[in-house]
C-alpha positions in Angstrom: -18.2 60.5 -64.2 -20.0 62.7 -61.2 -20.4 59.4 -59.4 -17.3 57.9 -59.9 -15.8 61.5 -59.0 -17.9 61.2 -55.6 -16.9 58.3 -54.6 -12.9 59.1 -55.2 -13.5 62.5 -52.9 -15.5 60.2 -50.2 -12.4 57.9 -50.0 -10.0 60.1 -49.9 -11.8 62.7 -47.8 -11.9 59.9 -45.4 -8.1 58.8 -45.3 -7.6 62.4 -44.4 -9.9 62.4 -41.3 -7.9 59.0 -40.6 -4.6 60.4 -41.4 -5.6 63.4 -39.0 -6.4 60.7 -36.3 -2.9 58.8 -37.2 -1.0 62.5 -36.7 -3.3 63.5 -33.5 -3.5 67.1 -35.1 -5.8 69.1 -32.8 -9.5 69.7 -34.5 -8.7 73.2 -35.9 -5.9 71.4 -37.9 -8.3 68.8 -39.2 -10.9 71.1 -40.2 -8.7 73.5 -41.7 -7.2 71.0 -43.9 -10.5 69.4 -44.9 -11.5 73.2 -45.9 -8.2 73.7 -47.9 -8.6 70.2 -49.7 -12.6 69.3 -50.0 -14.1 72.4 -50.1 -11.7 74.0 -52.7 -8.8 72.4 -53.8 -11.0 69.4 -55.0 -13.7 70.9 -56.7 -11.6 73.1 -58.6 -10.0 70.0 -60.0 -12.9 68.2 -61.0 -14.3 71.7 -62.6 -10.4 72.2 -63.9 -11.2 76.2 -62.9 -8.1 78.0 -61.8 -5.3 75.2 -62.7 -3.8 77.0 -65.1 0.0 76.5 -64.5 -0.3 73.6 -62.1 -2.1 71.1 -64.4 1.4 71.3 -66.2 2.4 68.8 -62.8 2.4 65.1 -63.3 0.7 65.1 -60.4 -3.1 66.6 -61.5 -2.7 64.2 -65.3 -6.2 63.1 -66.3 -7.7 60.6 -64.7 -7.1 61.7 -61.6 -5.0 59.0 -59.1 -6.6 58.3 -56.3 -2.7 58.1 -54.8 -1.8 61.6 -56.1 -5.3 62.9 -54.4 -3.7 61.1 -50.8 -0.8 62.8 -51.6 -2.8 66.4 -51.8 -4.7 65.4 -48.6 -1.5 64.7 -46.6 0.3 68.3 -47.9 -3.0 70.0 -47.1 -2.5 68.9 -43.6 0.7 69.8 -43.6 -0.2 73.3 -44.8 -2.5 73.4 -41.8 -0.2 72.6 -39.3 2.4 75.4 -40.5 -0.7 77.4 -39.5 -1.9 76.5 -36.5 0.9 74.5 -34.6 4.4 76.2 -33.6 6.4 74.3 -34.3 4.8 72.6 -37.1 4.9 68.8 -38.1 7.9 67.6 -40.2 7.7 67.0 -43.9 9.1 63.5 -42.3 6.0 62.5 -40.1 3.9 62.8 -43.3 6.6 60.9 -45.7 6.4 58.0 -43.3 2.4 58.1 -43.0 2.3 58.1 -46.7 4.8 55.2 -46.9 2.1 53.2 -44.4 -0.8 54.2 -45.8 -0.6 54.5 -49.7 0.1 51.5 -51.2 -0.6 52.3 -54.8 2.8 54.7 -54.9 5.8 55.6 -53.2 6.1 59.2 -52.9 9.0 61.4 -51.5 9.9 64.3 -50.1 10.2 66.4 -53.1 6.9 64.8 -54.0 5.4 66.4 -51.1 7.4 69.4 -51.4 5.8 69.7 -55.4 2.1 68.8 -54.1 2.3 71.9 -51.6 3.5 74.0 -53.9 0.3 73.1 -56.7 -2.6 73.2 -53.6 -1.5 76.8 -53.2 -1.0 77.5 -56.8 -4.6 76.0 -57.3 -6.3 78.0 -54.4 -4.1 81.3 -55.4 -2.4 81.4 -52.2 -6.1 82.1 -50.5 -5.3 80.6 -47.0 -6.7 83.7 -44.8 -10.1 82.4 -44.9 -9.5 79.6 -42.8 -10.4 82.4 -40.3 -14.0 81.2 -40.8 -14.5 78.1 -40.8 -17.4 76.7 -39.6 -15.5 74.7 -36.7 -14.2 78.0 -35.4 -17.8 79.3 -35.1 -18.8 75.7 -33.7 -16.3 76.2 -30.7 -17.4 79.4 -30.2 -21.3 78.7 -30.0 -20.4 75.9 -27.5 -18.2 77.8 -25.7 -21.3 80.4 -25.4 -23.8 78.1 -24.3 -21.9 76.5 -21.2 -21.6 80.1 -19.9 -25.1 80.6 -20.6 -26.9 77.1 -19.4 -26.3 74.0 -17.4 -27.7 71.8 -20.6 -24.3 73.2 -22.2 -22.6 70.1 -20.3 -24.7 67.8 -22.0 -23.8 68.8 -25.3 -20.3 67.6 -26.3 -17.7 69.0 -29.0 -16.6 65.5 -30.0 -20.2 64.7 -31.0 -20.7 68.0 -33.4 -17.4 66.7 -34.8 -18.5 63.7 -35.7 -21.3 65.1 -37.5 -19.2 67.5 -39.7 -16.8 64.4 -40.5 -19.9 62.4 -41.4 -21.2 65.3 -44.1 -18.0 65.8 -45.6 -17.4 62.0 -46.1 -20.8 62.0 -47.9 -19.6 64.8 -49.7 -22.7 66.6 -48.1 -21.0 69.9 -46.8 -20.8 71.8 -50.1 -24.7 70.6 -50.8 -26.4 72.8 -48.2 -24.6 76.3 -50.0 -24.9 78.1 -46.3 -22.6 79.9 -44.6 -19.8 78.5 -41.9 -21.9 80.0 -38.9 -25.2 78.8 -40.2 -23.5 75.4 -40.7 -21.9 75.4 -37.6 -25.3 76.4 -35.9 -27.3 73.4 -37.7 -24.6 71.6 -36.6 -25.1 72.6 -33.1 -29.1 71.7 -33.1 -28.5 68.8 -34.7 -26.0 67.4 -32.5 -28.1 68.4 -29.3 -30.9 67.0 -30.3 -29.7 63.4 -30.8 -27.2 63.5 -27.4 -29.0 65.6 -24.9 -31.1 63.6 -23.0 -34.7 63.5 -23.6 -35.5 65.3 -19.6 -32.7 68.3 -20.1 -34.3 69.7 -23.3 -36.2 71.9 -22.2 -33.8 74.8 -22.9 -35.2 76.8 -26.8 -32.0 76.0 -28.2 -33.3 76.8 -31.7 -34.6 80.3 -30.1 -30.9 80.7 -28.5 -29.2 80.1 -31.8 -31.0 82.5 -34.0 -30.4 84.9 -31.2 -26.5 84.4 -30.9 -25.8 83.9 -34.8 -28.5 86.1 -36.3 -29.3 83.2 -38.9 -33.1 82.8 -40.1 -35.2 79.9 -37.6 -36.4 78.3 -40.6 -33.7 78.0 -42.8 -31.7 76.8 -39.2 -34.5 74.2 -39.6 -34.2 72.8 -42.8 -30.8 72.9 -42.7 -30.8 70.2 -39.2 -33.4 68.4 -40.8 -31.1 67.4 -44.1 -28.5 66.7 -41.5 -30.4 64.1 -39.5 -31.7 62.7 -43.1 -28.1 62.1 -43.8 -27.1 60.9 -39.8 -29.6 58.6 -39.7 -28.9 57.3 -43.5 -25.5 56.3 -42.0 
């Protein structure tokens, strides 16, 4: 059952990174909607902890439809972009998506309108956390280290984002149980050291990361080194 669980989240995780490229959401919106939906919405369905009410909904019937879980993906962006874009995307833009992209049901607008209404009955309204994120502290520590050093150039956002897609479509964000600033610094190394060229690394990024973010060297360490395992697996 785990496995077979695992592989529905991979799937579906990954026709929500697509569905963010389809939408051209900005990166905060991705992230934040891959926090709403795979890091909580998800496991508390597999766990059935805090459905309560909501698993009254046709929507979260055992076994779990891989269609219904698209549907939960799209409304979790949609969530995002009422937070973070003014004005927001249209129910509409994710109704036609949906009518595109799922092919084993047709869902409408009331569908979608329902599906929003059971993420946030599932994660107890709990959005303000989306504060800390680990992308937001990703930014931040890139933003710091082209004010800091030349070798900041060298290391590029869209390559630490491609990273953090690739660990959450292995389902492998969850398994290191760190904090979002000590992800988003592991992150950080690991991207840097497998795009910075071999003749700019001179800079102690692992030194300037436990100074900025306060997280312990070693566990910094073990943390990039489970992330290359899983990079280099791909």
């Amino acid at each position: 059952m785990k496995e077979v669980c695992t592989c529905l989240r991979g799937r579906v995780v990954e026709f929500l990174i697509q569905s963010a490229q389809e939408l051209q959401v900005s990166p905060i919106v991705k992230y934040s909607a891959l926090s709403l939906f795979a890091d909580r919405f998800y496991p508390s369905l597999i766990s059935r902890k805090g459905i309560n009410d909501a698993a009254k909904t046709w929507l979260l019937q055992l076994p779990l439809r891989e269609s219904n879980l698209q549907l939960f993906a799209l409304a979790a962006l949609w969530i995002s972009t009422k937070i973070h874009d003014s004005p927001p995307l249209h129910v509409k833009c994710f109704k036609s998506l949906s009518d595109n992209t799922i092919t084993e049901q047709h869902f409408t607008t009331k569908d979608f309108l329902e599906a929003e209404l059971v993420l946030m009955q599932v994660l107890k309204f709990e959005i303000g956390m989306l504060r800390s994120i680990a992308f937001r502290f990703l930014e931040d520590l890139i933003t710091k280290l082209k004010e800091v050093a030349r070798v900041g150039e060298q290391l590029k956002l869209e390559a630490c984002m491609d990273i953090m897609d690739l660990l959450y479509e292995k389902g492998e964000i969850s398994s290191f149980n760190t904090s979002p600033r000590h992800l988003a610094a592991s992150i950080m190394v690991a991207a840097y050291l497998i795009t910075v060229p071999v003749q700019k690394t001179e800079f102690p990024i692992l030194l300037w990361v436990k100074f900025v973010t306060s997280c312990n060297e070693d566990d910094i360490l073990d943390t990039v080194r489970n992330i290359l395992t899983h990079v280099f697996e791909a």
